[in-house]
MDTraj code that builds the backbone (N, CA, C; nanometers):
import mdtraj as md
import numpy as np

residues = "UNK UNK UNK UNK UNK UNK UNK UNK UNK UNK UNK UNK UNK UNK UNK UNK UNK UNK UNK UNK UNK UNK UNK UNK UNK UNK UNK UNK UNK UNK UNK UNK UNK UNK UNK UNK UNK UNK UNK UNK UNK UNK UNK UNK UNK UNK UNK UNK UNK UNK UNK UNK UNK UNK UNK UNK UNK UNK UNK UNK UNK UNK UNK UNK UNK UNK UNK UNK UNK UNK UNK UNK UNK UNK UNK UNK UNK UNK UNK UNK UNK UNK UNK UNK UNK UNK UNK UNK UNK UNK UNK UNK UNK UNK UNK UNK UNK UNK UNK UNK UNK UNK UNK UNK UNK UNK UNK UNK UNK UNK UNK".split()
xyz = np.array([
    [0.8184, -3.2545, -0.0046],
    [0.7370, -3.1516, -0.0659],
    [0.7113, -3.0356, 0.0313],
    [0.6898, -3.0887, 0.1802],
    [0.6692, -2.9666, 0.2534],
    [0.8247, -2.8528, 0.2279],
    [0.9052, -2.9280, 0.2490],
    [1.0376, -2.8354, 0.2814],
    [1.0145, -2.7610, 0.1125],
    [0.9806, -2.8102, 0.0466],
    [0.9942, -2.7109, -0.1107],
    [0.8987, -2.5814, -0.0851],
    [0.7782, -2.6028, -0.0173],
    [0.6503, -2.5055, 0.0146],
    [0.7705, -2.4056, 0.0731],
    [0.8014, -2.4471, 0.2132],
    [0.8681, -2.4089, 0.3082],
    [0.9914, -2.2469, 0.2593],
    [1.0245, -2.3196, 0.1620],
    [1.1708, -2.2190, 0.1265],
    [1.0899, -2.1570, -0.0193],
    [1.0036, -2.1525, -0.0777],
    [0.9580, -2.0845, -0.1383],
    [0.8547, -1.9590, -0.0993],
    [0.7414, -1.9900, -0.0055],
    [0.7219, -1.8604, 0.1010],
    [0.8143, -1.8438, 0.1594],
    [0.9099, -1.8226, 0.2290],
    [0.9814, -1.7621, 0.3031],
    [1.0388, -1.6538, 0.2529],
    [1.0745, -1.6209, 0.1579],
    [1.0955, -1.4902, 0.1083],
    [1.0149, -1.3962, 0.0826],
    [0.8904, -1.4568, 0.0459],
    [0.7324, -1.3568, 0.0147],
    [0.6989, -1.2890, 0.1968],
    [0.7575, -1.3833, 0.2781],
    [0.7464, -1.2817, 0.4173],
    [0.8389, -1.2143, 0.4841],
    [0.9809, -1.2226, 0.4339],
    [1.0696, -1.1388, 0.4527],
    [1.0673, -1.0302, 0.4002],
    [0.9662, -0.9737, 0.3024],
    [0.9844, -0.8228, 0.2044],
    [0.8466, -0.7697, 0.2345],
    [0.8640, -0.6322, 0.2654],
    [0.7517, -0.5660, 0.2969],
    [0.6877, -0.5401, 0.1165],
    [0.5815, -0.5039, 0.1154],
    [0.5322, -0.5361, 0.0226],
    [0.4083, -0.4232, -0.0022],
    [0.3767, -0.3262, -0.1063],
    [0.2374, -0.2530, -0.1376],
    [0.1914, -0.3541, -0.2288],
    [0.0375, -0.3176, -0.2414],
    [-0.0423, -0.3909, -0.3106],
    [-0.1802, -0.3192, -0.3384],
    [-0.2150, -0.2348, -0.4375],
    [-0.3531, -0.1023, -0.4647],
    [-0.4214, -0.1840, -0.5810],
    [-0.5298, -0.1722, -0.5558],
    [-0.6529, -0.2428, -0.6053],
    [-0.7788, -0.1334, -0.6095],
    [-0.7869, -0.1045, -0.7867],
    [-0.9040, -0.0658, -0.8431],
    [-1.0194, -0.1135, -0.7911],
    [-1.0957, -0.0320, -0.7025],
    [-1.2286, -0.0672, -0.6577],
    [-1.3349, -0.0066, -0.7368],
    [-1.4625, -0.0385, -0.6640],
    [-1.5787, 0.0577, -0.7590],
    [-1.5492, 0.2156, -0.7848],
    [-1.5247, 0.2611, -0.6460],
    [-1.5349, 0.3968, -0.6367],
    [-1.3834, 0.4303, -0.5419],
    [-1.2752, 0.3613, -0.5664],
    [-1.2002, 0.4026, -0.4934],
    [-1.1063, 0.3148, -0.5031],
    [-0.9441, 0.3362, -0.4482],
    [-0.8341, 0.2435, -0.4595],
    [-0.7640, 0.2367, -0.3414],
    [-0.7628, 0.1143, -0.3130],
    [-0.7259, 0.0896, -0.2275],
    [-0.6004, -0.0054, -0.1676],
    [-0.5033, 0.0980, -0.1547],
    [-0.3405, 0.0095, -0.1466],
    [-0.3210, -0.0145, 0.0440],
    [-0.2676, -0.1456, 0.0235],
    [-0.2287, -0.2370, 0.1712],
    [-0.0874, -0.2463, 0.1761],
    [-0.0386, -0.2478, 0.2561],
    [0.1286, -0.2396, 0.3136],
    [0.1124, -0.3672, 0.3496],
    [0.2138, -0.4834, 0.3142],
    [0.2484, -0.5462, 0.4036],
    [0.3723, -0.5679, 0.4738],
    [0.3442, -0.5987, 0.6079],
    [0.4477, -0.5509, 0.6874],
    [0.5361, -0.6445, 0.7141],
    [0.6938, -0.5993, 0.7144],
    [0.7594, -0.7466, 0.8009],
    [0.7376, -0.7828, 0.9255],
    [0.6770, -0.9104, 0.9276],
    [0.6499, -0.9318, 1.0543],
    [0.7355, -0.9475, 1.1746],
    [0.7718, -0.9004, 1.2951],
    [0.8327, -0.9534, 1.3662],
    [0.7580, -0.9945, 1.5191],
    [0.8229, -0.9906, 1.6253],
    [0.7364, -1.0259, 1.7595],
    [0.8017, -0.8938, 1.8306],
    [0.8232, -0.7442, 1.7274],
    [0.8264, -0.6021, 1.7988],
    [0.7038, -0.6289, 1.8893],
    [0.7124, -0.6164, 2.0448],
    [0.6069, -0.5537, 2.1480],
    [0.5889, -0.4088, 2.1471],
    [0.6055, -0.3154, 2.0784],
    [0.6085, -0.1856, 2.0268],
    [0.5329, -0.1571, 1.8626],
    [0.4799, -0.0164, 1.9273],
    [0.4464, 0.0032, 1.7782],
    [0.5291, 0.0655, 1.6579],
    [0.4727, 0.0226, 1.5345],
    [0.5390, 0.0881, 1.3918],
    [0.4865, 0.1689, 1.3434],
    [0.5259, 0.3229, 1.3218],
    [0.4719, 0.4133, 1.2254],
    [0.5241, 0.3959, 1.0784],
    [0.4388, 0.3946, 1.0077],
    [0.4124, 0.3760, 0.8419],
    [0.3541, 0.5368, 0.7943],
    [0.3893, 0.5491, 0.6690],
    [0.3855, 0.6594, 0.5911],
    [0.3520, 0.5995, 0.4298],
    [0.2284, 0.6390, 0.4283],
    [0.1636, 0.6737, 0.3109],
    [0.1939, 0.7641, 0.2150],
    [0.2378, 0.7631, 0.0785],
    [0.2799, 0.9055, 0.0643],
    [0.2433, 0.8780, -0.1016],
    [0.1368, 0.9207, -0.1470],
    [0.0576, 0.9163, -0.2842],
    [0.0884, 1.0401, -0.3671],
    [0.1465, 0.9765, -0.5160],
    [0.1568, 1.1007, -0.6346],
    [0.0586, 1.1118, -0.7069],
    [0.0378, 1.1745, -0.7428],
    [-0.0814, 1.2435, -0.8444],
    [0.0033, 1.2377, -0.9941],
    [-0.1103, 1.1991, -1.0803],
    [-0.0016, 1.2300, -1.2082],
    [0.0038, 1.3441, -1.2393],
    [-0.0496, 1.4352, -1.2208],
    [-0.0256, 1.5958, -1.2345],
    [0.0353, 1.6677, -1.0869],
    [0.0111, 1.6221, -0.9802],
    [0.0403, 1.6674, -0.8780],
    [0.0037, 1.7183, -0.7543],
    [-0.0873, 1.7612, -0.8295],
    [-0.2190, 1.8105, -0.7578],
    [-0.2923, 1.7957, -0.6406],
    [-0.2847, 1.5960, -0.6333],
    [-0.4054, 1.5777, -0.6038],
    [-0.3023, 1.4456, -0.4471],
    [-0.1470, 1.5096, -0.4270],
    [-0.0717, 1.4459, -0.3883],
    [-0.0998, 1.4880, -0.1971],
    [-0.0898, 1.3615, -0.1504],
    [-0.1284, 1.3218, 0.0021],
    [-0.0281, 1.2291, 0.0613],
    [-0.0179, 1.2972, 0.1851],
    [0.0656, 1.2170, 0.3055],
    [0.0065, 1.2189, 0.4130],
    [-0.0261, 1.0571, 0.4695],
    [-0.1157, 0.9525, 0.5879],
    [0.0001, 0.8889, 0.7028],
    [0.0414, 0.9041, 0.7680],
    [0.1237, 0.8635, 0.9045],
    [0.0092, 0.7316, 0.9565],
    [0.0474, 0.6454, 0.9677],
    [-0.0658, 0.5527, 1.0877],
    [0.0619, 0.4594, 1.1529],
    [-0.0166, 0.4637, 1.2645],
    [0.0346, 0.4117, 1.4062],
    [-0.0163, 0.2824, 1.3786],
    [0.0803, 0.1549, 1.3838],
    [0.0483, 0.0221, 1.3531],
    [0.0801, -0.0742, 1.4868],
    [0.0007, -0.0688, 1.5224],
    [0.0156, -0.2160, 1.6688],
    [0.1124, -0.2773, 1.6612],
    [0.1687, -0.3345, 1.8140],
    [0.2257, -0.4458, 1.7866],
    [0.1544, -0.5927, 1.7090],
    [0.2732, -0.6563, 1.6875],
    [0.2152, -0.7814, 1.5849],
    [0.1350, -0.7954, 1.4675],
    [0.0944, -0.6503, 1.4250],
    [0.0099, -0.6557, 1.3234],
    [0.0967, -0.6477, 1.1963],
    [0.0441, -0.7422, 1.0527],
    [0.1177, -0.7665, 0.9904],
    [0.0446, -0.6589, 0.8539],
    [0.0212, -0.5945, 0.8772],
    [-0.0399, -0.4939, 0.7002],
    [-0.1286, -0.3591, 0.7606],
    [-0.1646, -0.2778, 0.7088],
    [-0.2416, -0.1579, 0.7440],
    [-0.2581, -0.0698, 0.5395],
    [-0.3778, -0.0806, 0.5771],
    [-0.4297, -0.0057, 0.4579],
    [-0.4537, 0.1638, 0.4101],
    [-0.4685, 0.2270, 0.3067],
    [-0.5211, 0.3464, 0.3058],
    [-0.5575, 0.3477, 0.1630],
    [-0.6441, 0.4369, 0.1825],
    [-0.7354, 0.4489, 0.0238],
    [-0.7908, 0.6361, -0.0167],
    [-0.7983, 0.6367, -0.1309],
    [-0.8076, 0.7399, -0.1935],
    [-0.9673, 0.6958, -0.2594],
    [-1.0911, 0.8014, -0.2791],
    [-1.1680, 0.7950, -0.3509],
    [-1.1799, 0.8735, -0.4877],
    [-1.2496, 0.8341, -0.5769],
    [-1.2223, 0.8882, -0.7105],
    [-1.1199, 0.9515, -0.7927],
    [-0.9952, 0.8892, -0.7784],
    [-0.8816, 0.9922, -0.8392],
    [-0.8834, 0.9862, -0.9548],
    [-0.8059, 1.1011, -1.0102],
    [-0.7925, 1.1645, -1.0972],
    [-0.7578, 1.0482, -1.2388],
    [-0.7550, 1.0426, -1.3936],
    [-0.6993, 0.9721, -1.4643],
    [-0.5823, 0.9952, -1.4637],
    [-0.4831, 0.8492, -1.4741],
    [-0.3427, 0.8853, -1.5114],
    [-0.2557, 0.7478, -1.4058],
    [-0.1158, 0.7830, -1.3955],
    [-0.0727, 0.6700, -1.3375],
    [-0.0098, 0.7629, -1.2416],
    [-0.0542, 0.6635, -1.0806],
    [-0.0181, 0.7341, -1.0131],
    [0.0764, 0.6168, -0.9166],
    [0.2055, 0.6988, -0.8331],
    [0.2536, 0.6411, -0.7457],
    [0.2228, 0.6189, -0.5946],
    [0.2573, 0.5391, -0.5193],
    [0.2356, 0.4953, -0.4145],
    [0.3562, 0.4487, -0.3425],
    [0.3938, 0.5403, -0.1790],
    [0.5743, 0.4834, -0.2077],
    [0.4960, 0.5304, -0.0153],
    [0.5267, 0.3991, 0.0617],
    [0.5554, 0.3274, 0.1377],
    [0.6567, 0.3123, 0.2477],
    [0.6422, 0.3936, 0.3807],
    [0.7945, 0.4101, 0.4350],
    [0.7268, 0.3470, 0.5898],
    [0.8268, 0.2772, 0.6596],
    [0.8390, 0.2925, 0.7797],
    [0.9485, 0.3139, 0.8157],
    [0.9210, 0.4362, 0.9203],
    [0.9797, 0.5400, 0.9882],
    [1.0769, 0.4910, 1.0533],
    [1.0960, 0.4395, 1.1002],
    [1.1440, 0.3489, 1.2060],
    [1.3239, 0.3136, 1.1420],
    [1.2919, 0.2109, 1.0416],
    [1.3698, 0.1335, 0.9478],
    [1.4176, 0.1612, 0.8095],
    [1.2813, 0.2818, 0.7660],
    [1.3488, 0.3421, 0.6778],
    [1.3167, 0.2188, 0.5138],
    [1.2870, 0.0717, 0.5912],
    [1.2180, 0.0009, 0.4675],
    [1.1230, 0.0665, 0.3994],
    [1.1145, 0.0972, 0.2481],
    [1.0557, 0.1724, 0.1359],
    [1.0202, 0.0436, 0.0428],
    [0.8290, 0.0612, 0.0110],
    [0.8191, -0.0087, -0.0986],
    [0.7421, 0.0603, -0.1915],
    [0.7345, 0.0856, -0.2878],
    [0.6879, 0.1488, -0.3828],
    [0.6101, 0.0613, -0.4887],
    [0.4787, 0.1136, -0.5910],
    [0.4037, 0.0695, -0.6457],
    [0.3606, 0.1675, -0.7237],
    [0.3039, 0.0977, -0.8769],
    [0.2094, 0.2056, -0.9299],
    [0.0856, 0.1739, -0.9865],
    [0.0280, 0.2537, -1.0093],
    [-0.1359, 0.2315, -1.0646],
    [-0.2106, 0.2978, -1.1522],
    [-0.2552, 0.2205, -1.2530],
    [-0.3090, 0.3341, -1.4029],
    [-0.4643, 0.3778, -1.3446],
    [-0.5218, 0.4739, -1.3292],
    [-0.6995, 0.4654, -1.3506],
    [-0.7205, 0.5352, -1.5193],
    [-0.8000, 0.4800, -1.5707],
    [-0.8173, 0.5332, -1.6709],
    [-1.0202, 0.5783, -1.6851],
    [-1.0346, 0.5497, -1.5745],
    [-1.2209, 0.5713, -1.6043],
    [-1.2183, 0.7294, -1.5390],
    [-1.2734, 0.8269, -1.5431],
    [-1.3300, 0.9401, -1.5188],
    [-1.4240, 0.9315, -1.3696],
    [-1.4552, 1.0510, -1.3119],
    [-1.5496, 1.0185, -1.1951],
    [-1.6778, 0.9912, -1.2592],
    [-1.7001, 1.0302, -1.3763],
    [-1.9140, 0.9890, -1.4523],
    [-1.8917, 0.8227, -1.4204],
    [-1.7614, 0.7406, -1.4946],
    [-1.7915, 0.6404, -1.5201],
    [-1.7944, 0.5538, -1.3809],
    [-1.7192, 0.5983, -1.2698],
    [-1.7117, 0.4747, -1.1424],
    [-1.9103, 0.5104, -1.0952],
    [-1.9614, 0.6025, -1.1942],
    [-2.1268, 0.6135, -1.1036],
    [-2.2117, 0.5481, -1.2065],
    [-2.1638, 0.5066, -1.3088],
    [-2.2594, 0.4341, -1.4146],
    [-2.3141, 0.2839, -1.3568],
    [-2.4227, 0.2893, -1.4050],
    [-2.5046, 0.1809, -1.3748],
    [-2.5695, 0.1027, -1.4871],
])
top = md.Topology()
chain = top.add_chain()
for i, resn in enumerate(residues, 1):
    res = top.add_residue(resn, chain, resSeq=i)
    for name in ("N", "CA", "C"):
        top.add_atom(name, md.element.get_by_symbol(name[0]), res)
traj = md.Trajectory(xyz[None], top)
């Protein structure tokens, strides 16, 4: 049974991976990274669409050695479905994701 565990994660950590999560007031997408034992650091690129366009941003972060994920977040965006596309610089590995908001800024302040 272990060896079945074994070869079934092993692919979930070979693929870098986004992952954005509807918060109260904000969304917040995580990279995860392929891990290796690089003693050097990885630059990652954030690079967020707007569904109109508008409201579109690019984040560079400097990622430690050994660290396996690094986050970035947007507050109150706009309604609509927006993309999220994922680069390190380095390797050129690209992961991409998308995300609907459909509440307005009144509603993430309702109580």
């Amino acid at each position: 049974m272990v060896k079945a565990v074994t070869v079934l994660l092993l692919p979930c950590l070979l693929v870098a991976t986004v992952v954005c999560e509807v918060e109260e007031d904000r969304v917040t997408c995580t990279y995860f990274i392929t891990r290796s034992d690089k003693a050097y650091d990885t630059y990652v690129e954030f690079h967020w669409f707007s569904p109109n366009g508008n409201e579109d941003r690019i984040k560079l972060f400097q990622v430690p050695p050994y660290c396996g994920s690094v986050y970035d977040y947007i507050y109150l965006p706009q309604k609509g479905r927006w993309k999220v596309r994922v680069k390190e610089l380095e390797s050129n590995v690209t992961s991409i994701t998308f995300f609907e908001v459909n509440q307005s800024d009144e509603e993430f302040f309702e109580d």
